[in-house]
C-alpha positions in Angstrom: 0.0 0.0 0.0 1.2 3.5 -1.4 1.3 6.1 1.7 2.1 9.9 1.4 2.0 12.5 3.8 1.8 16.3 4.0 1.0 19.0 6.2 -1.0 22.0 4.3 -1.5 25.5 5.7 -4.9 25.1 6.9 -7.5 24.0 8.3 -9.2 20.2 7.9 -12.1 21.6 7.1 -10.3 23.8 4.7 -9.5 20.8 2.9 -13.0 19.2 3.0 -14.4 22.0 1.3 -12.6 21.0 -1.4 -13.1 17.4 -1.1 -16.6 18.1 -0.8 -16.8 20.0 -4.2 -17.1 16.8 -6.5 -16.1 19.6 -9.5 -13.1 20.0 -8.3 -12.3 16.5 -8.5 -9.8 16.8 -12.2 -8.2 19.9 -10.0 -6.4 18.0 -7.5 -6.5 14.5 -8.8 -3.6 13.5 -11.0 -5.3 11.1 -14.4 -8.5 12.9 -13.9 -8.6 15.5 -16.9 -12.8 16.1 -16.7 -15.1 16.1 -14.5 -19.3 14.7 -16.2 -21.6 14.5 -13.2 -21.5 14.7 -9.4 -24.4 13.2 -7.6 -26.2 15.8 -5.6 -25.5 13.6 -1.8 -21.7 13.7 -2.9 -19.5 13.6 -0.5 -22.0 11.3 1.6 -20.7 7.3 1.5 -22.6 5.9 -1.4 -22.2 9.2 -4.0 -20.7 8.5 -7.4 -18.2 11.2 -9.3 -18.4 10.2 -13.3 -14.8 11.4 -14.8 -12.5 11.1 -17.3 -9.5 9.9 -16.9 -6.3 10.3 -19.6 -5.2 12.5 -22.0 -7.9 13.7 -24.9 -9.0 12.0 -27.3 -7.7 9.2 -25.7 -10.2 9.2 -22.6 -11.8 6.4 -20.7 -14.9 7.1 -18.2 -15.5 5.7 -15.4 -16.3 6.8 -12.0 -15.4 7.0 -8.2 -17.7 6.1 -5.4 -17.6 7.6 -1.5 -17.4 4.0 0.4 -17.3 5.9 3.9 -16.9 9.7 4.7 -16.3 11.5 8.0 -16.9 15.0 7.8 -13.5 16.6 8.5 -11.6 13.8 9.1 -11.6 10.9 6.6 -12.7 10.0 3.6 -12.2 6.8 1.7 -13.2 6.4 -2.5 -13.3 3.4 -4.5 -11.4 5.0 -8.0 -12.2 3.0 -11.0 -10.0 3.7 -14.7 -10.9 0.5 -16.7 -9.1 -0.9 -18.2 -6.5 -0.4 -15.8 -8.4 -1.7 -12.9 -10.0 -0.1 -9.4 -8.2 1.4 -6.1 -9.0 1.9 -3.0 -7.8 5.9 -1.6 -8.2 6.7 2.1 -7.4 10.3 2.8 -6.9 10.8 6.7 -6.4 14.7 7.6 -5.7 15.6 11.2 -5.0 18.9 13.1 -2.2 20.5 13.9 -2.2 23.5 15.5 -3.1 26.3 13.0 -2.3 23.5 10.5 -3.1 20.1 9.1 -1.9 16.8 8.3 -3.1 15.0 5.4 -2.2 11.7 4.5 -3.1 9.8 1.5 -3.5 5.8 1.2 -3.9 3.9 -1.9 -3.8 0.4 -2.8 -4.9 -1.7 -6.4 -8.2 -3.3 -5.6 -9.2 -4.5 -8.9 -8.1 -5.2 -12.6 -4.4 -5.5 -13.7 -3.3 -3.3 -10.8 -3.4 -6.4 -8.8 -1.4 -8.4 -10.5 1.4 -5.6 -10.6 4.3 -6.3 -7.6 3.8 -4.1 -5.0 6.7 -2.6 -5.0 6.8 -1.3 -8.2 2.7 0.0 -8.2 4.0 1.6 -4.8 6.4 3.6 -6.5 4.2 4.8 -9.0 1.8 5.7 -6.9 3.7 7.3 -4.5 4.8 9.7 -7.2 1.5 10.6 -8.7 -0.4 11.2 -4.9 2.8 13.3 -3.9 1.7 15.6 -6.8 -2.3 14.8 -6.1 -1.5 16.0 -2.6 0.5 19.3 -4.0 -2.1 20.1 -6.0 -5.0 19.4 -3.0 -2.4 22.0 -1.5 -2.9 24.6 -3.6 -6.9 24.3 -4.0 -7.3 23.9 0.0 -4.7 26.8 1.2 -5.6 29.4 -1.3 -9.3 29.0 -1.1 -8.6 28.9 3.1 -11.1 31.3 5.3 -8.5 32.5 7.7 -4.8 32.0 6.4 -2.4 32.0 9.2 0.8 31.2 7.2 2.2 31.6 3.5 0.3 29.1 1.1 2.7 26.7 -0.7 1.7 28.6 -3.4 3.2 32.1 -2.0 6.2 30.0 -0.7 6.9 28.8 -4.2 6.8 32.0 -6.0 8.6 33.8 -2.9 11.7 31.1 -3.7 11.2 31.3 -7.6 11.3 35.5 -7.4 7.8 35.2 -9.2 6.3 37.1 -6.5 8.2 40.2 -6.8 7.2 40.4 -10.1 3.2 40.1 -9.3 3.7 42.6 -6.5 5.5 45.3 -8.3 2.5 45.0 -11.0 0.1 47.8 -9.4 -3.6 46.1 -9.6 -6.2 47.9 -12.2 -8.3 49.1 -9.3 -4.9 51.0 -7.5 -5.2 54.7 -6.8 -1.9 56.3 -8.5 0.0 58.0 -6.2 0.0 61.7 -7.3 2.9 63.4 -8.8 4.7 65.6 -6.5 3.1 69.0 -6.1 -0.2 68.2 -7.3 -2.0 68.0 -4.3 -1.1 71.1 -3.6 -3.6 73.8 -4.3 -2.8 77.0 -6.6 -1.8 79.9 -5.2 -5.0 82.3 -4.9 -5.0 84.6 -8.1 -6.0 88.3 -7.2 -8.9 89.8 -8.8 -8.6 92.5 -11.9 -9.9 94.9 -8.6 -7.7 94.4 -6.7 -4.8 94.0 -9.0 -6.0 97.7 -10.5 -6.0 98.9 -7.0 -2.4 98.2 -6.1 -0.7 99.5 -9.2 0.1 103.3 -9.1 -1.9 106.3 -11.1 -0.2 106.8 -14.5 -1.4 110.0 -15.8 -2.3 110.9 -19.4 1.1 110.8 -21.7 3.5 110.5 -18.8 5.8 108.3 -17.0 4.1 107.6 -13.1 4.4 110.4 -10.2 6.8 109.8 -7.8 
């Protein structure tokens, strides 16, 4: 049996919203490409998923039924891809602290799979859930309610120097800052009266009295 383990910045039931979301199914899952129906009781133990799995055209559907669900804690699918064969995926997330821990079981139940030695289906299984638990990462840590840390998201584009860039891009709703000076009001401008009264009385055809 294929185990992987992560801990994800957020809550449990920050990840069950996601698990719960049957559409989001292709997001997280790696050899899901689309998603066809989701049964209006999923994630409920006895709710079907109808998917795709592969790469178009070449597509097979099948589908992936709850066997038992506890809300916030567990949740364990039977995953069928005929030809290939049926597994059985136990995803376990506990607390921890601000935090979580999510671990991710999977073992060939049916078809081929079976047949396969365990320790070579265990390695390629352990490679694809390591990625289908990056990606349920990404999903449950940026669509968190209350974020408490950096989402593996932010920590990869803070390493990569992506998130410079983003920042430094102001957003299309940003107030530009004003150029220097142009808060500033004008100097009041004197009226023609006033300006009339100040200058001296020039009389007819000569220079002004002293």
């Amino acid at each position: 049996m294929s185990r992987n383990v992560r801990v994800l910045h957020c809550t449990p039931e920050d990840v069950f919203e996601v698990l719960g979301d049957g559409w989001l199914y292709p997001s997280w899952v790696v050899g899901a490409s689309r998603m066809r129906e989701v049964d209006e009781t999923w994630p409920m133990a006895g709710a079907e998923l109808h998917h795709s799995f592969g790469v178009w055209p070449a597509l097979i559907n099948d589908k992936t039924v709850v066997e038992q669900f506890v809300t916030g804690t567990m949740m364990v699918m039977r995953a069928r891809g005929w030809p290939i064969g049926e597994a059985r995926v136990t995803i376990d997330v506990k607390p921890r602290g601000d935090e979580c821990v999510v671990r991710i079981q999977e073992e060939a139940v049916a078809g081929p799979g079976r047949f396969v030695p365990t320790a070579l289906m265990d390695i390629a299984l352990h490679w694809r859930n390591d990625e289908t638990l990056h990606r349920l990462a990404y999903l449950a840590e940026g669509m968190a309610a209350r974020r408490t840390a950096l989402t593996t998201a932010e920590q990869e584009m803070a390493a990569s120097g992506e998130t410079q860039q983003s920042v430094a891009a102001p957003a299309d709703d940003a107030h530009e800052p004003d150029e220097p000076g142009e808060s500033e009001s004008p100097p009041p401008v004197a009226s023609s009266d006033e300006g009339d009264a100040e200058q001296p009385a020039t009389p007819q055809g000569g220079a002004p009295q002293t």
